[in-house]
mmCIF file of the N, C-alpha and C atoms, coordinates in Angstrom:
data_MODEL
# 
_entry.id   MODEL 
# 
loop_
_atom_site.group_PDB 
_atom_site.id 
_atom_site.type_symbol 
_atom_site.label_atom_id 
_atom_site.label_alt_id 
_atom_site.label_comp_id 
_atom_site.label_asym_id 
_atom_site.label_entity_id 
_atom_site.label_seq_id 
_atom_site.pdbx_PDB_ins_code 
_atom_site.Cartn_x 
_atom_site.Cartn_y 
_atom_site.Cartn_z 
_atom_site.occupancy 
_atom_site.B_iso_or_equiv 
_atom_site.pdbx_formal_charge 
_atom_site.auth_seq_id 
_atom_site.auth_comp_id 
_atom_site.auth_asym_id 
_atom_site.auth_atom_id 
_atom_site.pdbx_PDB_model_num 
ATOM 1   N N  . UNK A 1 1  ? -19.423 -14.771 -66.483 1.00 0.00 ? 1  UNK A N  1 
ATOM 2   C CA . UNK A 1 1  ? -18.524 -13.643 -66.513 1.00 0.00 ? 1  UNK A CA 1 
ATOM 3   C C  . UNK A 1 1  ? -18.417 -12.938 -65.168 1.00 0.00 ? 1  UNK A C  1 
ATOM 4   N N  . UNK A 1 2  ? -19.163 -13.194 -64.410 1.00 0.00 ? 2  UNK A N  1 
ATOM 5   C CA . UNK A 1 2  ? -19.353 -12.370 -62.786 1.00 0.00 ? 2  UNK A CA 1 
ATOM 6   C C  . UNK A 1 2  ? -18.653 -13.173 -61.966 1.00 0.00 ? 2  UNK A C  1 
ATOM 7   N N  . UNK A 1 3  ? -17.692 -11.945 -61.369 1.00 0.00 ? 3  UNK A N  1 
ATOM 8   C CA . UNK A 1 3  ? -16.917 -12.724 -60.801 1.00 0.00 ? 3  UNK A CA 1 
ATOM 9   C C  . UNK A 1 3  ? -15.047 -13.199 -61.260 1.00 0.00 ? 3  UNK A C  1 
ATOM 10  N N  . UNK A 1 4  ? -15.384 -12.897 -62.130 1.00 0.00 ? 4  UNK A N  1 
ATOM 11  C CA . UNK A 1 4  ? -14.290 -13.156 -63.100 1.00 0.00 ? 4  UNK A CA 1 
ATOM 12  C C  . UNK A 1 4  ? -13.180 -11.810 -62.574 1.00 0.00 ? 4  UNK A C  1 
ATOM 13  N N  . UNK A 1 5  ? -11.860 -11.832 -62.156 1.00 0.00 ? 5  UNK A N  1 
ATOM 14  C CA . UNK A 1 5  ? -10.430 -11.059 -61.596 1.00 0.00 ? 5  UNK A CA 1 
ATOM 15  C C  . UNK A 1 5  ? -9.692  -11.301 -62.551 1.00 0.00 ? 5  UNK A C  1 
ATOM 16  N N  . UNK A 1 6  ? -9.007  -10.074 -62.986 1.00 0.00 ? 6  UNK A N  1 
ATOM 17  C CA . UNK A 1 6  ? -7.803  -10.275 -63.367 1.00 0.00 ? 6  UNK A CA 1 
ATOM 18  C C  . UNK A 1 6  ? -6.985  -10.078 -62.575 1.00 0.00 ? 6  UNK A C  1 
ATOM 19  N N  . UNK A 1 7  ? -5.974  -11.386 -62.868 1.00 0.00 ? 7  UNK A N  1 
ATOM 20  C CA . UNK A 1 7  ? -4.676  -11.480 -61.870 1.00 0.00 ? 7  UNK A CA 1 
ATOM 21  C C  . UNK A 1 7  ? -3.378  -11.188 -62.194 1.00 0.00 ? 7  UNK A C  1 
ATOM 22  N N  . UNK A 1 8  ? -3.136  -10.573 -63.899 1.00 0.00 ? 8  UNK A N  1 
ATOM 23  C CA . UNK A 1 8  ? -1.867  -10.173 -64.793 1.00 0.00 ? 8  UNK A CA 1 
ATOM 24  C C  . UNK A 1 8  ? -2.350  -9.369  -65.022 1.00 0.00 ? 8  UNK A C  1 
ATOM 25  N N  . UNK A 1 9  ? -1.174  -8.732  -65.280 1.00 0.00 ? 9  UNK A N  1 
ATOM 26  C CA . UNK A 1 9  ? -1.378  -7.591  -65.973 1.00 0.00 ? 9  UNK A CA 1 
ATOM 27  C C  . UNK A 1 9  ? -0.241  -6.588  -65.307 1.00 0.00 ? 9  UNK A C  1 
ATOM 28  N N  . UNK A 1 10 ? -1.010  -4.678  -65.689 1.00 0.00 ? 10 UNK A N  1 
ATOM 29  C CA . UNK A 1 10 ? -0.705  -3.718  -65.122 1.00 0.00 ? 10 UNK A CA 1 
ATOM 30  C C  . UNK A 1 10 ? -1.910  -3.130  -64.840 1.00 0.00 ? 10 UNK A C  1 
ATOM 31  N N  . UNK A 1 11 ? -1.988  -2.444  -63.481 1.00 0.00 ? 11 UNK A N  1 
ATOM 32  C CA . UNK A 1 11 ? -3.046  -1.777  -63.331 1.00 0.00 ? 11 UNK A CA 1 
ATOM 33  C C  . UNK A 1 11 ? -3.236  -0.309  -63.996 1.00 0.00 ? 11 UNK A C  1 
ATOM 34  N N  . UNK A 1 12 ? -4.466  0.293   -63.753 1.00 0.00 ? 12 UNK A N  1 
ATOM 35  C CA . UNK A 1 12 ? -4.588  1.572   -64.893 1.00 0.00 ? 12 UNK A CA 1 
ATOM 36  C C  . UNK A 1 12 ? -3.614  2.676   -64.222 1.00 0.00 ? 12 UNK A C  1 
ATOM 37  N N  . UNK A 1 13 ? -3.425  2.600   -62.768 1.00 0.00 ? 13 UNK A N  1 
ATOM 38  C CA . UNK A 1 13 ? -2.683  3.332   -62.058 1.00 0.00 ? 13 UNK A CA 1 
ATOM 39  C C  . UNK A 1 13 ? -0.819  3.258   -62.660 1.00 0.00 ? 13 UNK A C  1 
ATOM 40  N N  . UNK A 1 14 ? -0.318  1.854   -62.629 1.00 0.00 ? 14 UNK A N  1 
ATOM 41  C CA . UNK A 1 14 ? 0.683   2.090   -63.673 1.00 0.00 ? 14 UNK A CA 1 
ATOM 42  C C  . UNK A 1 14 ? 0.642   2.323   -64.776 1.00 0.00 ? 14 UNK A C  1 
ATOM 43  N N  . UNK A 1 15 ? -0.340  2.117   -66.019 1.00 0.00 ? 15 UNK A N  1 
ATOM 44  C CA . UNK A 1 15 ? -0.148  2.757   -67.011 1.00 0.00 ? 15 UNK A CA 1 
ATOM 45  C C  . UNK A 1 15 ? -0.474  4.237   -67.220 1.00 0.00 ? 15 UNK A C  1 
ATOM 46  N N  . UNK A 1 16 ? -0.964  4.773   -66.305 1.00 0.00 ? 16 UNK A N  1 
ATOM 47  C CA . UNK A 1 16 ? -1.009  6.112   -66.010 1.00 0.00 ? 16 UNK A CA 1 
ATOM 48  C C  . UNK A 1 16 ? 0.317   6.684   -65.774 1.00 0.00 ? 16 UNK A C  1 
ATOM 49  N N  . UNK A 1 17 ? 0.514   6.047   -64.767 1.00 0.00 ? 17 UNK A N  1 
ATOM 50  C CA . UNK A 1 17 ? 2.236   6.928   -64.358 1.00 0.00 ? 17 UNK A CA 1 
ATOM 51  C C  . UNK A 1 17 ? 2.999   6.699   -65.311 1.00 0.00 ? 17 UNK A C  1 
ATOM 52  N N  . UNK A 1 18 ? 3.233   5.552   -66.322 1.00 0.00 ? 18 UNK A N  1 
ATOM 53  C CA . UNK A 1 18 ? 4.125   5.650   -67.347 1.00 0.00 ? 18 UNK A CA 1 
ATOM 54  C C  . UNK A 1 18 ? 4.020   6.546   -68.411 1.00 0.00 ? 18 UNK A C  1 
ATOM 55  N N  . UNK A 1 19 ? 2.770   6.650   -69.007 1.00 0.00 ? 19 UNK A N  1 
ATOM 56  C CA . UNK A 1 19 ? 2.496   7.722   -69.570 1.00 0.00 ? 19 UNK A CA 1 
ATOM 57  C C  . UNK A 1 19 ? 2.768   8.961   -69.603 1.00 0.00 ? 19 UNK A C  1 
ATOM 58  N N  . UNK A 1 20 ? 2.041   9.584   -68.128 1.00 0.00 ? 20 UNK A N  1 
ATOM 59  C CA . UNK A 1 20 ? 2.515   10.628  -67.513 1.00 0.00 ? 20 UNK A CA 1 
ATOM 60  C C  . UNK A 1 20 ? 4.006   10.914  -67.604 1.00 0.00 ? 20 UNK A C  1 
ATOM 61  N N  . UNK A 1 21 ? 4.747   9.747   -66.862 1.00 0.00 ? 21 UNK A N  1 
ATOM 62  C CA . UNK A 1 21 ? 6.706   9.721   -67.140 1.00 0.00 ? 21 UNK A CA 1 
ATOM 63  C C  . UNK A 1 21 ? 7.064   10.175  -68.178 1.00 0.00 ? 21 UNK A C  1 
ATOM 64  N N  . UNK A 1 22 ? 6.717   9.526   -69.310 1.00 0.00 ? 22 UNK A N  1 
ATOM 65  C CA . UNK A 1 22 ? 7.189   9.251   -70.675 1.00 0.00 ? 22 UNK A CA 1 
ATOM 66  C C  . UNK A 1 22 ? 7.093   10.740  -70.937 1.00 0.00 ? 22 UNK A C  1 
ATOM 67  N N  . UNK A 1 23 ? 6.072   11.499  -70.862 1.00 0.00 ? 23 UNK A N  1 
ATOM 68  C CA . UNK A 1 23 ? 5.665   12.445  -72.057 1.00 0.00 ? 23 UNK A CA 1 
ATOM 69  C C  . UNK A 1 23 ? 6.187   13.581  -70.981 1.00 0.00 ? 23 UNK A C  1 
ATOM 70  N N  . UNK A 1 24 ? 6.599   13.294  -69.994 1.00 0.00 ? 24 UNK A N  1 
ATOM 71  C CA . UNK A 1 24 ? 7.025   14.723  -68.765 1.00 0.00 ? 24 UNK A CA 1 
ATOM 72  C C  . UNK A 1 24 ? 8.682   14.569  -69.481 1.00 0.00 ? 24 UNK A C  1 
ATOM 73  N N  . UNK A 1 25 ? 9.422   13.506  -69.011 1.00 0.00 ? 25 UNK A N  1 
ATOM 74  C CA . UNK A 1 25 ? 11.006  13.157  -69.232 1.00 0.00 ? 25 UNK A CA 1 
ATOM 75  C C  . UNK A 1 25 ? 11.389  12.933  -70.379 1.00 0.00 ? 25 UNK A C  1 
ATOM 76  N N  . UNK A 1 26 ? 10.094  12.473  -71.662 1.00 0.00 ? 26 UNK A N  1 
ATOM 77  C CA . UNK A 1 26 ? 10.772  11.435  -72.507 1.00 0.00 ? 26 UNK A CA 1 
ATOM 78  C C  . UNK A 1 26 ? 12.124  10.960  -72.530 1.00 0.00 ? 26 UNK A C  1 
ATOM 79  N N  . UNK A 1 27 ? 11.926  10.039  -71.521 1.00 0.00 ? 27 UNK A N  1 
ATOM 80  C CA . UNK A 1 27 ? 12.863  8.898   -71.119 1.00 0.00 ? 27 UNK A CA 1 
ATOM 81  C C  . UNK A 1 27 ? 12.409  7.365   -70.335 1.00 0.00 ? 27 UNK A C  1 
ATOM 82  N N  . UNK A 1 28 ? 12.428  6.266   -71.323 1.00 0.00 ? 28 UNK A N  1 
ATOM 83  C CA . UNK A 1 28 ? 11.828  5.179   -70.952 1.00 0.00 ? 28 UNK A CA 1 
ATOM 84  C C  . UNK A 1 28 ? 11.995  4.539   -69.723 1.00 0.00 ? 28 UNK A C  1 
ATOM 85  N N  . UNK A 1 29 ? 13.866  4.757   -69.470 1.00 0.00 ? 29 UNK A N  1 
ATOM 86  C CA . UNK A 1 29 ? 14.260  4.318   -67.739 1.00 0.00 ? 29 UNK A CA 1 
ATOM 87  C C  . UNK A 1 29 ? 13.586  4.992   -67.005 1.00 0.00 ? 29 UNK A C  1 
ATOM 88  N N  . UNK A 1 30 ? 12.967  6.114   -66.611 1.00 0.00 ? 30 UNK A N  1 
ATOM 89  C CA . UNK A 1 30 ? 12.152  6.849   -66.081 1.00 0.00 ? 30 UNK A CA 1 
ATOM 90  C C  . UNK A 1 30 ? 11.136  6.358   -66.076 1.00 0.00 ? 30 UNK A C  1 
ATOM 91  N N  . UNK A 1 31 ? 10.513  6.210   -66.937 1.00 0.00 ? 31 UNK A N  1 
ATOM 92  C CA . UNK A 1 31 ? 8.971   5.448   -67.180 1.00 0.00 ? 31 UNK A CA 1 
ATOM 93  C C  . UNK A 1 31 ? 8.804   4.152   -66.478 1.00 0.00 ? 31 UNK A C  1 
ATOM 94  N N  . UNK A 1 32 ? 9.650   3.650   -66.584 1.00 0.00 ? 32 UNK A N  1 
ATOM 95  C CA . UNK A 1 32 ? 9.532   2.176   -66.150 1.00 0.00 ? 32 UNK A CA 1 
ATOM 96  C C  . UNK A 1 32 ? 9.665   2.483   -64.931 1.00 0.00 ? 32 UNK A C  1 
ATOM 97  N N  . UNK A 1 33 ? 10.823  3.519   -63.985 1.00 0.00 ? 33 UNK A N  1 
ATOM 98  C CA . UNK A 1 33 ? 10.892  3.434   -62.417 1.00 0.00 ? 33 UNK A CA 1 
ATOM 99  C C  . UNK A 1 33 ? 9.529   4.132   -61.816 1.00 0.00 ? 33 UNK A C  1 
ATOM 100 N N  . UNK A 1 34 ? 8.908   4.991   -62.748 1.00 0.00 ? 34 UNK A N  1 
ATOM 101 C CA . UNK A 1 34 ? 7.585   5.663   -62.017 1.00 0.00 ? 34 UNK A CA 1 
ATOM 102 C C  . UNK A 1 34 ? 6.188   4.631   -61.860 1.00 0.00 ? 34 UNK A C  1 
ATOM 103 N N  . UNK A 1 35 ? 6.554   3.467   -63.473 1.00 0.00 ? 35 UNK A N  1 
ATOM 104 C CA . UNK A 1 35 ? 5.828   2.825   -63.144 1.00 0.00 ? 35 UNK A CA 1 
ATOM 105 C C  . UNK A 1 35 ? 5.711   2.247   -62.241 1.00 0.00 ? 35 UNK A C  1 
ATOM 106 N N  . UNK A 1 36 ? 6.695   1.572   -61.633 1.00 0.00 ? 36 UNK A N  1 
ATOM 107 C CA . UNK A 1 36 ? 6.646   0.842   -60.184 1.00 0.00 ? 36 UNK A CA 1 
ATOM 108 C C  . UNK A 1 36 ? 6.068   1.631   -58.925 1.00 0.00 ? 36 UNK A C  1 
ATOM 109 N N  . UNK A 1 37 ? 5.853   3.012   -58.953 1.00 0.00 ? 37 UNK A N  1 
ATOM 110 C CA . UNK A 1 37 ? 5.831   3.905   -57.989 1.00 0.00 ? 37 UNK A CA 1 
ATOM 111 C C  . UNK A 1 37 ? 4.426   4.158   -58.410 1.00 0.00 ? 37 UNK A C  1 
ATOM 112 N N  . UNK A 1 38 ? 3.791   3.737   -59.347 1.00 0.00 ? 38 UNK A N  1 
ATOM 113 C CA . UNK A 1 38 ? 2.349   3.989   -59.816 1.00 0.00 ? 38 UNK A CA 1 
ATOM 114 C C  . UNK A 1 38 ? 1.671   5.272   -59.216 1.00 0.00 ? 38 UNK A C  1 
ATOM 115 N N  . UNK A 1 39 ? 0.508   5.115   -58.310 1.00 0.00 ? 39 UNK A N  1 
ATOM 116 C CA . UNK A 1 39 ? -0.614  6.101   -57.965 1.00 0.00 ? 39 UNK A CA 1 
ATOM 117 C C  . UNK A 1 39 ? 0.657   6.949   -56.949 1.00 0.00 ? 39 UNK A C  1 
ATOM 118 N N  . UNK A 1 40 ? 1.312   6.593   -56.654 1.00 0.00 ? 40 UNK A N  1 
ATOM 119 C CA . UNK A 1 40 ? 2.864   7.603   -55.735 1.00 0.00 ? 40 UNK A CA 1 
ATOM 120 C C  . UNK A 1 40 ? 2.841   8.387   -56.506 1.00 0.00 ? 40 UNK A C  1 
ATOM 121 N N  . UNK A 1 41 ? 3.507   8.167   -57.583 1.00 0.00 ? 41 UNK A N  1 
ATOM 122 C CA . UNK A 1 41 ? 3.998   9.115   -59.122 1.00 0.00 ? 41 UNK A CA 1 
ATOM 123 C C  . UNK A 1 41 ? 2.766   9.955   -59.554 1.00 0.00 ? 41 UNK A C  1 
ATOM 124 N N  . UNK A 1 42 ? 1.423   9.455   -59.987 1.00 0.00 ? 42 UNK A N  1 
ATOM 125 C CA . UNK A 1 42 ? 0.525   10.236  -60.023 1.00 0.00 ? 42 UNK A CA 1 
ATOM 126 C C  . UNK A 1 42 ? 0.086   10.968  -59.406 1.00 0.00 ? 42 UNK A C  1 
ATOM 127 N N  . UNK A 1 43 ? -0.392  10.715  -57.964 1.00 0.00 ? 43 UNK A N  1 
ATOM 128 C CA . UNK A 1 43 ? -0.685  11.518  -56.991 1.00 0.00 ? 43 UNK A CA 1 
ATOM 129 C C  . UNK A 1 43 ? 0.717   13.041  -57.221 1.00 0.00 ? 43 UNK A C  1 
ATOM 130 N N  . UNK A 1 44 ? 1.397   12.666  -56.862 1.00 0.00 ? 44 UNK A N  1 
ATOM 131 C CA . UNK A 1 44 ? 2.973   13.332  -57.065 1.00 0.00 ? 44 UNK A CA 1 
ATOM 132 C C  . UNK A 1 44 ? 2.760   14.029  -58.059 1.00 0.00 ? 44 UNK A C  1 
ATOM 133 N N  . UNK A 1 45 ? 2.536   13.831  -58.935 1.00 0.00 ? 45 UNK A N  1 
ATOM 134 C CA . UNK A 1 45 ? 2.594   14.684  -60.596 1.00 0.00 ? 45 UNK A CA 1 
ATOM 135 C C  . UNK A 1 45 ? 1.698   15.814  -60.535 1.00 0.00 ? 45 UNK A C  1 
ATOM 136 N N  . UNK A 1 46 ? -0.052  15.371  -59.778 1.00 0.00 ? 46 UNK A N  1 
ATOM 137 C CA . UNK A 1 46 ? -0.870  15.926  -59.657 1.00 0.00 ? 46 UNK A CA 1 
ATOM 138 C C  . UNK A 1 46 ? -0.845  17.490  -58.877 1.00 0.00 ? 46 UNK A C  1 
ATOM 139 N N  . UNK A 1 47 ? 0.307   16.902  -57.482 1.00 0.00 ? 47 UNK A N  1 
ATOM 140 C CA . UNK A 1 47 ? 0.293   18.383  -56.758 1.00 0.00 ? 47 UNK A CA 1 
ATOM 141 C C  . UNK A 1 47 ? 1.161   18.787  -56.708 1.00 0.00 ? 47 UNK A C  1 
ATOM 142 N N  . UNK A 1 48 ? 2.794   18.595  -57.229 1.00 0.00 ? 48 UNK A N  1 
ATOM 143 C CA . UNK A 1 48 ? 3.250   19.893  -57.928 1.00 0.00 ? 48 UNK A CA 1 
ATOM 144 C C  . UNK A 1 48 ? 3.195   19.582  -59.416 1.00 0.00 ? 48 UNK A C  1 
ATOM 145 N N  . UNK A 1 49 ? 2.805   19.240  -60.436 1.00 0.00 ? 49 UNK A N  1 
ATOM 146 C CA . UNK A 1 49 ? 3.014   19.992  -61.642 1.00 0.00 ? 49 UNK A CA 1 
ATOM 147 C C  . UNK A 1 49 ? 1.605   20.791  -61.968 1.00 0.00 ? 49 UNK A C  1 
# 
């Protein structure tokens, strides 16, 4: 098991920002563009909201 990467997926940093998106806009097109913008969007969310 050591040693072992995951190489799919999403990282916790995008499912963070979608989350975050979702429940700020509830709006999924939103969600999905912050996801791409991941720890951007979070960081972002963090110091102004």
């Amino acid at each position: 098991m050591y040693g072992h990467i995951v190489t799919t997926g999403i990282s916790f940093g995008t499912a963070l920002a979608i989350a975050i998106s979702y429940s700020t806009n509830h709006s999924v097109l939103w969600a999905i563009f912050h996801g791409f913008l991941s720890w951007i969007y979070v960081i972002y969310h963090v110091i102004f909201h």
